[in-house]
VMD Tcl script that draws the C-alpha trace (Angstrom):
set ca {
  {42.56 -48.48 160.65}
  {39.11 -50.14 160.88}
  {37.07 -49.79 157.48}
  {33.85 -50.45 157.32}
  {31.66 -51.92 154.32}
  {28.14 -52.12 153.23}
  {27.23 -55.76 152.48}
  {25.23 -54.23 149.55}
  {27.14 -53.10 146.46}
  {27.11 -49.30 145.29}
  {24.43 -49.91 142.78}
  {22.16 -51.72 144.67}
  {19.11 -49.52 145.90}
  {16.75 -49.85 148.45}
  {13.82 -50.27 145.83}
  {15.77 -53.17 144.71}
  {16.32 -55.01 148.01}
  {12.58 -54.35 149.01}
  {11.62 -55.98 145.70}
  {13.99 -58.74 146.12}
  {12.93 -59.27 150.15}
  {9.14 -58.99 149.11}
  {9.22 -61.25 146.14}
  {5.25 -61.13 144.77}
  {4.63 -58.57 147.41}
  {2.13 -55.69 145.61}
  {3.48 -52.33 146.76}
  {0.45 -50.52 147.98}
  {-1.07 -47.62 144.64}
  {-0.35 -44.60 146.79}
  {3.52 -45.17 146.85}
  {3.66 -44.01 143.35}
  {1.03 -41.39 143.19}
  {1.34 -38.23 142.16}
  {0.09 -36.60 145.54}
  {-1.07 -33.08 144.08}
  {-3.43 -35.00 142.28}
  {-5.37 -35.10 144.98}
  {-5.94 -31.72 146.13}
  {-8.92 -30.74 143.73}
  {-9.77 -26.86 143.80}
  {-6.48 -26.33 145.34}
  {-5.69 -24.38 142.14}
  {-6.23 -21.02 142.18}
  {-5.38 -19.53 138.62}
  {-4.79 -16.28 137.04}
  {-4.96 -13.26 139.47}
  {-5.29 -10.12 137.78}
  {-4.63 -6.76 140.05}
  {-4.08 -3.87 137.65}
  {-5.38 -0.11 138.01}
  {-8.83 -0.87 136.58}
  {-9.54 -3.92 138.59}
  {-8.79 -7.56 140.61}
  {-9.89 -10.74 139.37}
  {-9.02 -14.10 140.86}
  {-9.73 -17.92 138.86}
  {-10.06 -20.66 141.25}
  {-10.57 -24.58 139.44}
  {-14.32 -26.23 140.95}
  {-14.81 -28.25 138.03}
  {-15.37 -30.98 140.69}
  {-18.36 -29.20 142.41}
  {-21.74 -28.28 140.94}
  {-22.71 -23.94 140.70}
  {-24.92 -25.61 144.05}
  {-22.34 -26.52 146.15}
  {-20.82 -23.68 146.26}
  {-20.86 -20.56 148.00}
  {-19.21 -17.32 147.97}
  {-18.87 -14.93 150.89}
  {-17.57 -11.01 151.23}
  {-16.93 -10.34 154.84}
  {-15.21 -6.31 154.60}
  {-12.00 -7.01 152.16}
  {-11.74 -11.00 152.79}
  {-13.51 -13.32 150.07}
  {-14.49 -16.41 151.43}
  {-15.08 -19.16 148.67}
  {-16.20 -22.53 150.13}
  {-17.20 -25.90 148.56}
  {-18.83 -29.19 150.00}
  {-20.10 -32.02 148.21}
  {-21.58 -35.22 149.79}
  {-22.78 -37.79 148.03}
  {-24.72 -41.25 149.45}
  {-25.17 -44.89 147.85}
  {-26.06 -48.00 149.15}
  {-22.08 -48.61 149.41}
  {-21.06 -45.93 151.93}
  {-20.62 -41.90 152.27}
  {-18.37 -39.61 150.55}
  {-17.75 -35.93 151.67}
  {-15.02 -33.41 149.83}
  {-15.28 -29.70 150.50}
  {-12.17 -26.75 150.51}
  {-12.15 -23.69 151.58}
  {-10.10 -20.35 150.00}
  {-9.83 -17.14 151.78}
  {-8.37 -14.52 149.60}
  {-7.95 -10.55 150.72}
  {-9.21 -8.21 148.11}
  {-7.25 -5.08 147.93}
  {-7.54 -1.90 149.67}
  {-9.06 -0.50 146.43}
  {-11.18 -2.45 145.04}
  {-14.99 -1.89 144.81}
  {-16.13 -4.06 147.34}
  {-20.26 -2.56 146.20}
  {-19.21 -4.56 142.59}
  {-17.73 -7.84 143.30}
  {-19.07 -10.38 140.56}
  {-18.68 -13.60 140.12}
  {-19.28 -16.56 136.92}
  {-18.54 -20.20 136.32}
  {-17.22 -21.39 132.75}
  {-18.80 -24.83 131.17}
  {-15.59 -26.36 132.29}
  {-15.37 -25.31 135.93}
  {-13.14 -22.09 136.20}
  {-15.13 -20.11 138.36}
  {-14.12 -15.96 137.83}
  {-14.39 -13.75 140.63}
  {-13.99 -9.72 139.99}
  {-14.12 -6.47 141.32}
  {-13.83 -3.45 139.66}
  {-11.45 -0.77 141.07}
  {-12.80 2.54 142.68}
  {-11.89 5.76 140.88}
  {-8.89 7.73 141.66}
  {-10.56 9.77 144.43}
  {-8.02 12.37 144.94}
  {-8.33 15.96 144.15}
  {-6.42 18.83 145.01}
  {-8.26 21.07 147.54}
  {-7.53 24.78 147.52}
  {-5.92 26.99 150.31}
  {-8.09 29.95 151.54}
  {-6.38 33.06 152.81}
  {-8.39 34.12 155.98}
  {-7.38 37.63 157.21}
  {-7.57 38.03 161.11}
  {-9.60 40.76 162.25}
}
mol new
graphics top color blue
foreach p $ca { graphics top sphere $p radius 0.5 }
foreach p [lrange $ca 0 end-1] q [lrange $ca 1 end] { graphics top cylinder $p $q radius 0.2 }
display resetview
């Protein structure tokens, strides 16, 4: 029977042996990062869809009200940031995009939006009213 071993012991990791083959070797700052940190305005908050209406948070604290803007194309809301910014040491351009589908019910006339002092931005729209009513049957005698 042929058994193979590793030359490393069981408690050895390969964190450790990079270390130890690197020596002063700087690992480079994104191997530790916390990844989702980066995705600004990728939060979309509380959604609210109850009888009475829908309302949908989305995080832009990084933007300004200005770079901004906020589309209704038939039930699909179109929110959309871009900010550029220019200095004497280089170019910088972030923007997202959300599309989110408003339901079949709500008041598409009465969509409002607002943005809080700390960058929530609120977008609502009021449901219709319950349209249905009963419609009564007419007895027509042939002649």
């Amino acid at each position: 029977m042929l058994v193979l071993r590793s030359p490393f012991s069981d408690s050895t990791t390969l964190d450790h042996i990079l270390d130890e083959l690197t020596g002063s070797v700087h690992v480079p700052y994104w191997r530790g990062a916390d990844h989702n940190s980066f995705n600004f305005s990728d939060n979309i908050g509380e959604i609210v869809n109850n009888d009475t209406k829908f309302s949908v948070q989305v995080d832009v604290s990084h933007f300004k009200p200005e770079d901004l803007k906020i589309r209704l194309d038939g039930r699909e809301l179109k929110i959309e940031g871009t900010q550029e910014s220019k200095s004497e040491h280089g170019y910088s351009k972030r923007s997202f995009s959300k599309m989110i589908l408003l339901p079949e019910d709500a008041d598409l006339t009465s969509v409002q939006s607002a943005i809080s002092n700390d960058g929530k931005l609120q977008i609502e729209a009021p449901k219709k009213a319950n349209t249905y009513r009963s419609i009564p049957i007419n007895f027509v005698a042939k002649h």
